[in-house]
C-alpha positions as CSV (number, residue, x, y, z in Angstrom):
1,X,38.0,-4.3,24.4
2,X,34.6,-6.4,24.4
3,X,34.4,-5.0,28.5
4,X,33.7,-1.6,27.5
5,X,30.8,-2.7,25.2
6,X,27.2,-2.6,26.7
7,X,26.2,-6.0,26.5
8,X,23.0,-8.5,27.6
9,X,22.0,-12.1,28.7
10,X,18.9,-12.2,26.5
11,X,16.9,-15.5,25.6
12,X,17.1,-16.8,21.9
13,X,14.5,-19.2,21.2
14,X,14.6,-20.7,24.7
15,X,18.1,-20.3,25.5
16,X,19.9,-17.7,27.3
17,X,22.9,-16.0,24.9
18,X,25.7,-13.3,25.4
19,X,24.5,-10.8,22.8
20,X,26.0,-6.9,22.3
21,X,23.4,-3.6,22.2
22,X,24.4,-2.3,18.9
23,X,22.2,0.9,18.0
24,X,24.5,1.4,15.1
25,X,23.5,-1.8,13.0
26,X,20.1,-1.9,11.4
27,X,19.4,-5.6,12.1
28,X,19.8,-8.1,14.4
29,X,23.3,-11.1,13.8
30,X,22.8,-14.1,15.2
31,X,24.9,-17.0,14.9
32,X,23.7,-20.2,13.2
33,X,24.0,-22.0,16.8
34,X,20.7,-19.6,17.9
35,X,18.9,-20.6,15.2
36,X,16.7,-23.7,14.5
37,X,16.3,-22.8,10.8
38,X,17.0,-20.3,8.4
39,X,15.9,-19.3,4.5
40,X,18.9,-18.7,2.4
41,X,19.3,-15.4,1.3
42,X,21.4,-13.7,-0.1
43,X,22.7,-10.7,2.2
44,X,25.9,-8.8,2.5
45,X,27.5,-7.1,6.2
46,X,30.0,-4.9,6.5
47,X,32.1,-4.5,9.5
48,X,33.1,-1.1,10.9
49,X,37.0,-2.6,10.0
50,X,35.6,-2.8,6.4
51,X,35.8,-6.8,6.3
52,X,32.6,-8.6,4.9
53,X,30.5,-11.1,7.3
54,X,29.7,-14.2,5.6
55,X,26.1,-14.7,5.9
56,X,24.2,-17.8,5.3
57,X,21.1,-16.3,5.3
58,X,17.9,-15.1,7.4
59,X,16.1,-16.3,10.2
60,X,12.7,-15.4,12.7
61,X,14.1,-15.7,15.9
62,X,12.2,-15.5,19.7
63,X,14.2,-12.7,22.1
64,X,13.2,-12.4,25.7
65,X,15.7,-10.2,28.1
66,X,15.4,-11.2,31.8
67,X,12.0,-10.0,33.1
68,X,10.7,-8.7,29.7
69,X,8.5,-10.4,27.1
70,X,9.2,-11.8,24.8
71,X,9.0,-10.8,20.7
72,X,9.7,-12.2,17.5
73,X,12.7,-10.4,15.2
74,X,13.9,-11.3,11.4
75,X,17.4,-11.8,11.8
76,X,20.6,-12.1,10.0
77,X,22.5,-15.5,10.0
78,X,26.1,-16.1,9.9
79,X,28.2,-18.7,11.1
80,X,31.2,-16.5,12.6
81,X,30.7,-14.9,16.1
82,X,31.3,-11.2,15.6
83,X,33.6,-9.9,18.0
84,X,33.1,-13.4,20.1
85,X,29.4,-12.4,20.3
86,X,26.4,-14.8,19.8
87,X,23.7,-12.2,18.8
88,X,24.3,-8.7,17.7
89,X,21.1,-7.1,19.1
90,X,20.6,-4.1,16.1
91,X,18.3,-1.8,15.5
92,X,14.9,-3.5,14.8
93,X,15.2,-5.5,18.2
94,X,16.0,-3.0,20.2
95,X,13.0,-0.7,18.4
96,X,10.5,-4.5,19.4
97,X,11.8,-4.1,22.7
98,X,10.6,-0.4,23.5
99,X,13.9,1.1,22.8
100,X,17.1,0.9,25.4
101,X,19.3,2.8,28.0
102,X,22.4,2.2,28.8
103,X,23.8,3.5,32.2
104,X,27.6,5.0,32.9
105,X,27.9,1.2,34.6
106,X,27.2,0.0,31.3
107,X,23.9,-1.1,32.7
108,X,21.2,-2.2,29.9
109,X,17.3,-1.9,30.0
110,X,15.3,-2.1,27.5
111,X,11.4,-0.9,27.4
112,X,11.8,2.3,29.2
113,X,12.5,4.6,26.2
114,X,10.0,7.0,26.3
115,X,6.6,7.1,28.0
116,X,4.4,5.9,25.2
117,X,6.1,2.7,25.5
118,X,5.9,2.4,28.9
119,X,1.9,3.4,28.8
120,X,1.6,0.1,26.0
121,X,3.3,-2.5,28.2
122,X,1.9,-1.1,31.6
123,X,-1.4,0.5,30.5
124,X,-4.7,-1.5,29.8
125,X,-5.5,-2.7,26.1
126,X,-6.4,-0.9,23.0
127,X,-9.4,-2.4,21.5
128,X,-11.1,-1.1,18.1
129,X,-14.7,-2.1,17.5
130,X,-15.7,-1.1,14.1
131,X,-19.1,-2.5,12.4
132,X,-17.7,-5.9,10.2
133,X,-14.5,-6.5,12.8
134,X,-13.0,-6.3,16.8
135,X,-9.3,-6.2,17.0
136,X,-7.4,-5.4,20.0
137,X,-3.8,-4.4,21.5
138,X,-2.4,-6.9,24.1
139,X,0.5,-4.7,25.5
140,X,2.4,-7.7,27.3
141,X,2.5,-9.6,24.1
142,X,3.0,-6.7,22.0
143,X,0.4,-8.3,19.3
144,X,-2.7,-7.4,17.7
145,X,-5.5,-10.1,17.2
146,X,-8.5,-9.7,15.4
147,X,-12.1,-11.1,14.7
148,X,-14.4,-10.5,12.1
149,X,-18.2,-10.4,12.8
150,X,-20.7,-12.3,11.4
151,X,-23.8,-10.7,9.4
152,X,-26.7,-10.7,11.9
153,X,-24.2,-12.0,14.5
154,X,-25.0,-15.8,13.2
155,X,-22.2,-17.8,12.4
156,X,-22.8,-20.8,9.5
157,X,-22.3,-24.1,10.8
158,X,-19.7,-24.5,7.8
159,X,-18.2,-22.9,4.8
160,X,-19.1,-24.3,1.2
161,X,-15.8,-24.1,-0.6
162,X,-14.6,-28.0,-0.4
163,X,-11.7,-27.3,-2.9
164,X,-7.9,-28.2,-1.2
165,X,-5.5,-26.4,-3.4
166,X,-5.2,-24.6,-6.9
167,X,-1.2,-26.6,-7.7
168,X,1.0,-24.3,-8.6
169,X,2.9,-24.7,-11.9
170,X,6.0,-26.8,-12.0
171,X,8.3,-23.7,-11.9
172,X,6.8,-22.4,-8.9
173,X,6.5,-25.8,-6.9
174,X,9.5,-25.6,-4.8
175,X,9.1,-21.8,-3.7
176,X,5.4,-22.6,-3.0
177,X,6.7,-25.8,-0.8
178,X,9.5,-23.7,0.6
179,X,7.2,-21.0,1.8
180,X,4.5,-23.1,3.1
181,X,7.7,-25.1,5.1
182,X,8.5,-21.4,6.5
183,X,4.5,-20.8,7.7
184,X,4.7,-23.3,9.5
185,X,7.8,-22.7,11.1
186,X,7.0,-19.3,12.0
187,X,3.9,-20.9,13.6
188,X,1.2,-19.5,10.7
189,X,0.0,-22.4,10.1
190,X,-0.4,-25.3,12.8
191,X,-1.8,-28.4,12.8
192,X,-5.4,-28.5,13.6
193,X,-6.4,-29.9,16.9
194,X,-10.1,-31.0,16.9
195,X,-10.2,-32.1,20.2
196,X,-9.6,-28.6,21.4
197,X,-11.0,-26.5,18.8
198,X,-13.9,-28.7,17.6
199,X,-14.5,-30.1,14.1
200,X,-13.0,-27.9,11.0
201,X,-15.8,-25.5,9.7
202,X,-14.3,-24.1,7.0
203,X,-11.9,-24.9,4.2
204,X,-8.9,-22.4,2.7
205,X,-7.9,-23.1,-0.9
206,X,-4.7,-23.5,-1.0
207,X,-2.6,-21.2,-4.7
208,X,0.3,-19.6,-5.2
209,X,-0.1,-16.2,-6.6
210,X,3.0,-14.7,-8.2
211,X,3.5,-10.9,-7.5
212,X,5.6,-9.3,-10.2
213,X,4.7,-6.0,-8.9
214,X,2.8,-5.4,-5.8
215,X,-0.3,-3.7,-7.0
216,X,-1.3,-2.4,-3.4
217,X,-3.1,0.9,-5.4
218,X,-5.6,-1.3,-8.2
219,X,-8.2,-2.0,-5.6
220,X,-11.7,-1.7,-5.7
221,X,-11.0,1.5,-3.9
222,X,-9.7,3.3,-6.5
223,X,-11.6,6.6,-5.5
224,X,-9.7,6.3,-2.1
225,X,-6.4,5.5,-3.9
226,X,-6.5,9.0,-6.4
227,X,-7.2,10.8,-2.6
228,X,-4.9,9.2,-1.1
229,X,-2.1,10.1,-4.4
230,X,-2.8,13.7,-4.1
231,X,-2.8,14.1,-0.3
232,X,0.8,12.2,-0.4
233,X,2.1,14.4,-3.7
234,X,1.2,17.7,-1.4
235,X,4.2,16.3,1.4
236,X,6.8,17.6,0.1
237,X,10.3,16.2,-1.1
238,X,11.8,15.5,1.8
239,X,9.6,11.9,2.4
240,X,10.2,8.7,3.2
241,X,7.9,5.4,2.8
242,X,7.5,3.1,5.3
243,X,6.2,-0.5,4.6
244,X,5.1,-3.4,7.2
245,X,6.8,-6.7,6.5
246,X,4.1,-9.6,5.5
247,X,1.5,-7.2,7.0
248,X,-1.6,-9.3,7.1
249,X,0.5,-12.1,8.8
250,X,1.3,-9.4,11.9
251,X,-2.6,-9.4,12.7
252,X,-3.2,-12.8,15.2
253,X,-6.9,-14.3,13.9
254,X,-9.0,-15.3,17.4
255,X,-9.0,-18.7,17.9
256,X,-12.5,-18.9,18.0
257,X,-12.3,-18.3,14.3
258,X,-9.9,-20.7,14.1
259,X,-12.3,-23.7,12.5
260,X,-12.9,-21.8,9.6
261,X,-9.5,-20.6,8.4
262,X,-8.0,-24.2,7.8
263,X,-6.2,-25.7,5.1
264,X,-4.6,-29.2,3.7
265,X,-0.9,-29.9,3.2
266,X,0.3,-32.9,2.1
267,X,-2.9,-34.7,3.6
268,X,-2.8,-33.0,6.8
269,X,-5.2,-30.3,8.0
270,X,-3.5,-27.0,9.6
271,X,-5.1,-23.8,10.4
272,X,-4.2,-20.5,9.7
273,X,-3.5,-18.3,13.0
274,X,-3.1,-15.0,11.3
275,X,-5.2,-12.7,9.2
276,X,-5.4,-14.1,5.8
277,X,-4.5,-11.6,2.7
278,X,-7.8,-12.9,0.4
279,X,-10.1,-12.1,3.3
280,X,-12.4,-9.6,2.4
281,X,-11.9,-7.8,5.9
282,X,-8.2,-8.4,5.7
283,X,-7.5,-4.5,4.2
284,X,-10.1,-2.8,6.6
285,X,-8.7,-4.7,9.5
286,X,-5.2,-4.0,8.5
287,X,-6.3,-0.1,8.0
288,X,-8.1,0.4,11.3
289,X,-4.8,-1.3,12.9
290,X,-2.3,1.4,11.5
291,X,-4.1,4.5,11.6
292,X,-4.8,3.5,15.8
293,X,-0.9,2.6,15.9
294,X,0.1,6.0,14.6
295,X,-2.4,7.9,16.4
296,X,-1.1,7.1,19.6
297,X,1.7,9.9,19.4
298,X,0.4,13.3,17.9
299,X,4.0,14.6,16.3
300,X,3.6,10.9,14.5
301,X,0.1,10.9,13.5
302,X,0.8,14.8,12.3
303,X,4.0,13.3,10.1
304,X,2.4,10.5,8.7
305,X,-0.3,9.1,6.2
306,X,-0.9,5.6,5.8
307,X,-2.4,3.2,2.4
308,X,-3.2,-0.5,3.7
309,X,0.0,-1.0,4.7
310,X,2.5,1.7,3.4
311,X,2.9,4.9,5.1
312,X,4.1,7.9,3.4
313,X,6.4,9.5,6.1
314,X,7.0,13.5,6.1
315,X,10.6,14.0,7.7
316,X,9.9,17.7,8.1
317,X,7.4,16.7,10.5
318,X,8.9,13.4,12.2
319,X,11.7,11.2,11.3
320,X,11.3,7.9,9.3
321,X,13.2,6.1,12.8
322,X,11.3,7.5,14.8
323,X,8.3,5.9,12.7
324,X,9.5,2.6,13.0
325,X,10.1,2.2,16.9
326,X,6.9,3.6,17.5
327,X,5.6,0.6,15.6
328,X,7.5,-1.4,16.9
329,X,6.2,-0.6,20.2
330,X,2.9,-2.0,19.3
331,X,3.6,-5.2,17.6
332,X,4.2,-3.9,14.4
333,X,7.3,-5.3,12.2
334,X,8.5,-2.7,8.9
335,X,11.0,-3.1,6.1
336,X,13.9,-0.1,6.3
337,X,12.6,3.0,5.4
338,X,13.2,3.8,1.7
339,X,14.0,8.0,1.1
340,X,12.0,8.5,-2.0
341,X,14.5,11.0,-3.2
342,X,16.8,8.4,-4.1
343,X,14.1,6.1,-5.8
344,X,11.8,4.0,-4.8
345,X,8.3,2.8,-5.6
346,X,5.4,4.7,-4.4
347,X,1.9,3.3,-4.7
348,X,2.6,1.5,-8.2
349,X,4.8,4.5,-9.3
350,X,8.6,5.0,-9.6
351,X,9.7,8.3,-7.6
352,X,13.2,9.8,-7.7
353,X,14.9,13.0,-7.0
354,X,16.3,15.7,-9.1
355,X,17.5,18.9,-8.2
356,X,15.1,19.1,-5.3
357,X,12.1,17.9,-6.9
358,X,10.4,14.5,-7.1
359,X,9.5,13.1,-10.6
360,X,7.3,10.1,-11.2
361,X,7.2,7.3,-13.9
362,X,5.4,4.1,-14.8
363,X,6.9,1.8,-12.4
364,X,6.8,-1.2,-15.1
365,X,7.8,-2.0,-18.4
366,X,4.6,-1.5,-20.7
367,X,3.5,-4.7,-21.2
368,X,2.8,-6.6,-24.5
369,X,-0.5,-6.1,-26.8
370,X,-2.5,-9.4,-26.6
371,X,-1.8,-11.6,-29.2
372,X,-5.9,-13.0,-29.5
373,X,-8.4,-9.8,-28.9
374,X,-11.0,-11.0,-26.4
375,X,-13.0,-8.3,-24.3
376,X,-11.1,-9.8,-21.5
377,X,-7.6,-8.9,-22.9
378,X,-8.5,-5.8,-24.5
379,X,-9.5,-4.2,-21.0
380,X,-7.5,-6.2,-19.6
381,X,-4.2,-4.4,-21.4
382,X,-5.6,-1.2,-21.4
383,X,-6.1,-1.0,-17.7
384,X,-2.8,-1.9,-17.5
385,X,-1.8,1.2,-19.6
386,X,-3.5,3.6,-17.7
387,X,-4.1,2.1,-14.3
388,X,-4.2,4.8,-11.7
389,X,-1.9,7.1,-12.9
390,X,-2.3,10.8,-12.5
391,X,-1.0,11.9,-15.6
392,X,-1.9,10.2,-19.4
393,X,-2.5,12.5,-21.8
394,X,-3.6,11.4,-25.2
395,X,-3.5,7.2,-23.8
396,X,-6.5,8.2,-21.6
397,X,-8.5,8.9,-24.4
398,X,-7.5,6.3,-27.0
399,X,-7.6,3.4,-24.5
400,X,-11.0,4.3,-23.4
401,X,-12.0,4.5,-27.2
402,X,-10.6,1.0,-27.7
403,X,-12.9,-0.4,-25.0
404,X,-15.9,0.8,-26.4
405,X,-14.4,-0.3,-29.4
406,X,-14.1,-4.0,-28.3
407,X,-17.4,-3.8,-26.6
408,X,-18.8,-3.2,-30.0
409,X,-17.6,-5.8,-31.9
410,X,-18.0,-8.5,-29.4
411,X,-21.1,-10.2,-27.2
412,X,-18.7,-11.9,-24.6
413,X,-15.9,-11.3,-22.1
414,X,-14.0,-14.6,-24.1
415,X,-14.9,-14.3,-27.6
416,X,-12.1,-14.3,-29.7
417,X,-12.3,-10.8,-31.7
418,X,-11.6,-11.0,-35.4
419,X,-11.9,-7.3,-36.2
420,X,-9.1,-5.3,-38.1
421,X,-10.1,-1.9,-37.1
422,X,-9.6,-3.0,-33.2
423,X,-6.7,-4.7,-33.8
424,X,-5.1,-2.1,-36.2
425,X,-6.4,0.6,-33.0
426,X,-4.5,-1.9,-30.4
427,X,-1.1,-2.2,-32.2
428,X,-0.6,1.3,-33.2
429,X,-1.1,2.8,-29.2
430,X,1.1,0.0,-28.0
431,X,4.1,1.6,-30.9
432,X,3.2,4.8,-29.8
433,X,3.1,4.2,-26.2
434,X,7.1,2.1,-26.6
435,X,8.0,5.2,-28.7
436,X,6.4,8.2,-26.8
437,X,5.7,7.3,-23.2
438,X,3.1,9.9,-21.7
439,X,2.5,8.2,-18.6
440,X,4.9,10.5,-16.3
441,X,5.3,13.8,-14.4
442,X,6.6,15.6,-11.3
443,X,5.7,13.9,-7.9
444,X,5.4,16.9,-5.5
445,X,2.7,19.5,-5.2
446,X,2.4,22.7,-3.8
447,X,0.3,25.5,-3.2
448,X,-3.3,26.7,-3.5
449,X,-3.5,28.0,-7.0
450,X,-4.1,26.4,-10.0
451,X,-4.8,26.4,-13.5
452,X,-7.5,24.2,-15.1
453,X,-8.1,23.8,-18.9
454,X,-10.8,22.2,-20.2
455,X,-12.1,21.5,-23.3
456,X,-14.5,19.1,-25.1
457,X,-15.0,17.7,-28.6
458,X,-17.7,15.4,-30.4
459,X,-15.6,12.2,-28.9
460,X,-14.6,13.2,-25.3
461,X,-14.3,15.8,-22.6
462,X,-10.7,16.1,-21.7
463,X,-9.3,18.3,-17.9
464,X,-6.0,19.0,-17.1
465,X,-4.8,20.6,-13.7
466,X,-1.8,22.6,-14.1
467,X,0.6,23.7,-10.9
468,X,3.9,25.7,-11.2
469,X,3.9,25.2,-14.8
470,X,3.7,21.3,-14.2
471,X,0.4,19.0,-15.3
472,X,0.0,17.3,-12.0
473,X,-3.3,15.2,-13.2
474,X,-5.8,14.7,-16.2
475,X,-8.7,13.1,-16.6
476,X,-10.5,12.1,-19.6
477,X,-14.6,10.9,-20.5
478,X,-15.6,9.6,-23.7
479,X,-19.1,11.3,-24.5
480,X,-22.1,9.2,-25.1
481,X,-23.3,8.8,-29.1
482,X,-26.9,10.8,-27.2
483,X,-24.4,13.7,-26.3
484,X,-26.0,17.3,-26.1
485,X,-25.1,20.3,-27.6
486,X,-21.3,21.4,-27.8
487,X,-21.7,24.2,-25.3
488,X,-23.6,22.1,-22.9
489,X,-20.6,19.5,-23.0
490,X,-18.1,22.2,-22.7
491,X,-19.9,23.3,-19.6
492,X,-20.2,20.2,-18.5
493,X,-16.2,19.4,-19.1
494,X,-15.3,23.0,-17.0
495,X,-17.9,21.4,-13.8
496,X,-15.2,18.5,-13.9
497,X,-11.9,20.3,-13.9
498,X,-13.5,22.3,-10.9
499,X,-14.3,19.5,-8.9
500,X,-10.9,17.9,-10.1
501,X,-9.3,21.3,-8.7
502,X,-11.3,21.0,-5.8
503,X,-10.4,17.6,-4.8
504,X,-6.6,19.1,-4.4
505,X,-7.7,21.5,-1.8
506,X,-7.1,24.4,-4.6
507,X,-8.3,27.9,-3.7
508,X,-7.4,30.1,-6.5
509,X,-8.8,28.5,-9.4
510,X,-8.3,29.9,-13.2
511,X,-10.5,28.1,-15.7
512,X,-9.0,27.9,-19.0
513,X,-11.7,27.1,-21.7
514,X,-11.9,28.1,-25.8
515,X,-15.6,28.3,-25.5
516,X,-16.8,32.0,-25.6
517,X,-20.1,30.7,-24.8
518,X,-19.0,29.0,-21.5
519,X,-16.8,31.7,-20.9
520,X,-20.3,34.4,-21.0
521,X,-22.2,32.1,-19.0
522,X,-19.6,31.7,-16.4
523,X,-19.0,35.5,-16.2
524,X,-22.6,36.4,-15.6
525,X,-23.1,34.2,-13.0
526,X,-20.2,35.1,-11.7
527,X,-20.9,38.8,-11.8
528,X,-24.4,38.8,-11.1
529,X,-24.5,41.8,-13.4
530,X,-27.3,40.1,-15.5
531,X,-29.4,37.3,-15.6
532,X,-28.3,34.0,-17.6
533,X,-29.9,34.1,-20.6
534,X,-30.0,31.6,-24.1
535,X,-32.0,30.6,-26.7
536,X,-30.7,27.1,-26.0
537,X,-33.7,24.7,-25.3
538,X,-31.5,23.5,-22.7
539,X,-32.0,26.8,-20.9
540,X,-33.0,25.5,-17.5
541,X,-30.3,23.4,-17.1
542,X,-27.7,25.6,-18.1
543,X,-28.6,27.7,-15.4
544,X,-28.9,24.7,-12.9
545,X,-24.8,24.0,-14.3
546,X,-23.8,27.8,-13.5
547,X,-25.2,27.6,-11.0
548,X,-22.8,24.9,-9.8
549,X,-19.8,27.0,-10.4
550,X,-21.1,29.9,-8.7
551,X,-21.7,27.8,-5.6
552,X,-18.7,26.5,-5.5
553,X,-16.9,29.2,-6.3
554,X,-18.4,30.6,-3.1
């Protein structure tokens, strides 16, 4: 039976194996004699007879076919030969190989499965230059290498930090050991070699950093992270998310910059090859990267929106496997797309489908008031309450007003705060918040019309965009203890839901306000049947505010 299979000699980690195309299994089997070392891990294969694989776990293995080059795959390892086969060759090879074809002989090539992989491998390199980094495309390795640039183009003679490693807690020990064991493995990490890459310059602190959640959207770019929410809520339903696997490590560091990317292991010095996560370049690198990947094929640039390393995927445009050979074409390793309509996390949100909508949640169980009140824990907490989330409602007020609170009653980030009010204020939004959860809405967005309502009282102004029926975002501002008149802030509050409105690409605007004064001033700018006119002191201004809202209205 095995005879009218399409099968290949292909080279697994130096040694040439019998292995069996199989475009119908999602990864790549290999048997535990192809593989120097493997991770346990639990994983569970079914057979197309219905009879579990026994797995004993997962391994990065080197595949070269005859004449091709050669690329690096996560595989799965088992120690029974499936059908008498060494290595089943699944989907994710094939995809790092430049697809396959197999011939009526039963003849297999790989790399000639469409003409943007052929343009990669026989074509000339891609090479980015942006202001703080280079990185460039090597089509016969299929890898990406990059290299940051100095300010001023000087480099220092050496690097200040002289700290080794942060040590890990004793729970977190052996994972730290056992990762740092797979780095170098995978070849991450090698020993340094002064005499060929002169004396170490710099010095990487060594920590291990324990990711509960992944919180890819609290960045310093937070204004680019609300953008980049809206832009992916207007895709539809019918998504999938795509995510790179160990991202960072994908990206190859020049060896030139070797010298100052090393670090200390059990007394011995080993630098880092690839592109290290706390490097402040690390994200635009990694950014520049993707968004040149999926611009080489217009129907996937056109389907696709990318955030660091997760890429929001439109399957009414392009399909999510379509996606993920085209990355692989150029070097680029994902994860199995993930069909957000049956659940999955979304830029530090839960998203699931129901009855052909997408809903949203907090992604996380709300986390415990601090037991001592510093400034630190306060805003600490209350960030984590309202993080980035598009929808809040009354928590975006109350854990704004608890900052200013705690700033206050205290003169330092550490001081231990001994104040009931704050602590009362704390206690009774985490009950409410366990009891009454507001952070939550539905995911996707469409149309051009939209209703904003505004309104403003002597703590806060307070916007909410409505669409279909749905609040799709809110925003919040507590007012300073200076604030101006009532019908100044209540102007002000209605030039903020505009531009909120705005930022969703919204061309029919209704402003919903309770402030007949607004509402006159508004209309006769609006109108241009008379001039603006108040006894308000703040006369000029008012008229500089309409102003704004006539313009953009325009």
């Amino acid at each position: 039976m095995t005879k009218a299979l399409p099968t290949v000699q292909v080279m697994v980690n130096g040694v040439y194996r019998r292995g069996l195309v199989d475009t119908g299994c999602s990864k790549c089997i290999a048997h535990v004699s192809c593989c120097d070392s493997w991770r346990d891990e639990q994983v569970t294969v079914v057979t197309v007879s219905g009879q579990p694989l026994h797995c004993m776990g997962v391994s990065v293995i080197r595949l070269q076919p005859s004449g091709g080059s050669e690329i690096t795959v996560e595989a799965i390892v088992t120690n029974k030969r499936p059908l008498g086969f060494e290595l089943i060759l699944g989907m994710d090879g094939i995809a790092a190989l430049g697809g396959v074809t197999v011939s009526s002989e039963r003849r297999v090539n790989f790399g000639v499965g469409g003409t943007l992989a052929a343009a990669a491998c026989n074509g000339g390199k891609i090479k980015l230059d942006e202001l703080d980094f280079e990185a460039t495309y090597n089509p016969t390795m299929r890898s990406w290498t990059a290299r940051w640039k100095w300010t001023n183009g000087v480099q220092p003679t050496s690097l200040r930090n002289k700290v080794r490693e942060y040590p890990p807690s004793d729970e977190a020990r052996s994972k730290y050991e056992k990762e740092l064991g797979e780095w170098i493995k995978n070849g991450w990490l090698v020993p340094y070699d002064e005499s060929k890459l002169d004396p170490a310059k710099g010095l990487i602190p060594l920590m291990a950093v324990t990711q509960h959640n992944k919180g890819k959207a609290f960045t310093a770019d937070s204004d680019v992270c609300a953008q980049k929410l809206r832009d992916w809520r207007k895709q539809g339903a019918n998504v999938s998310v795509v995510d790179l696997k160990r991202a960072y490590l994908q990206i190859r560091v020049d060896r030139f910059l070797w010298p100052y990317q090393t670090v200390m292991h059990k007394g011995r010095r080993y630098c880092l090859t690839r592109l290290g996560f706390g490097l402040n370049v690390a994200p635009l690198i990694m950014k520049a990267v993707l968004s040149s990947v999926l611009s080489q094929d217009p129907v996937v640039k056109k389907g696709t929106s990318a955030y660091i390393d997760d890429i929001l995927v439109n399957e009414d445009v392009v399909k999510a496997r379509r996606v993920e050979q085209h990355l692989a074409r150029f070097g680029l390793t994902c994860k199995p797309h993930k069909r957000v309509a049956d659940g999955t996390r979304v830029l530090g949100q839960r998203v699931w489908g129901e009855r052909g909508n997408l809903f949203w949640k907090r992604d996380a169980d709300v986390c415990n008031a601090p037991a001592r009140l510093t400034r630190r824990a306060v805003f600490s907490y209350c960030g984590k309450l309202t993080g980035h989330f598009p929808v809040c409602g009354w928590l975006r007020i109350a854990a704004a007003f608890i900052k200013r609170k705690a700033n206050d009653v205290s003169t330092g980030w550490d001081q231990t705060i001994k104040n009931v009010e704050l602590k009362n204020l704390v206690n009774e939004v985490a009950s409410r918040v366990r009891a009454n959860e507001p952070v939550r809405g539905k995911w996707n967005v469409s149309g051009k019309k939209a209703k904003v309502w505004v309104d403003t009282s002597s703590l806060a102004h307070g916007v909410a965009i409505e669409v279909g029926g749905c609040i799709v975002e809110d925003a919040a501002w507590l007012r300073s203890d200076e604030a101006g008149h009532i019908n100044m802030a209540e102007l002000d509050a209605l030039i903020k839901g505009l531009n909120l409105a705005i930022s969703w690409g919204m061309k029919n605007i209704e402003i919903m306000t309770d402030s007949a004064t607004v509402h006159r001033w508004i209309s006769d700018g609006l109108s241009g049947k008379a001039r603006l006119k108040t006894k308000a002191a703040s006369e000029m201004l008012i008229r500089s505010d309409a102003g704004k809202v006539v313009q953009q209205q325009g």
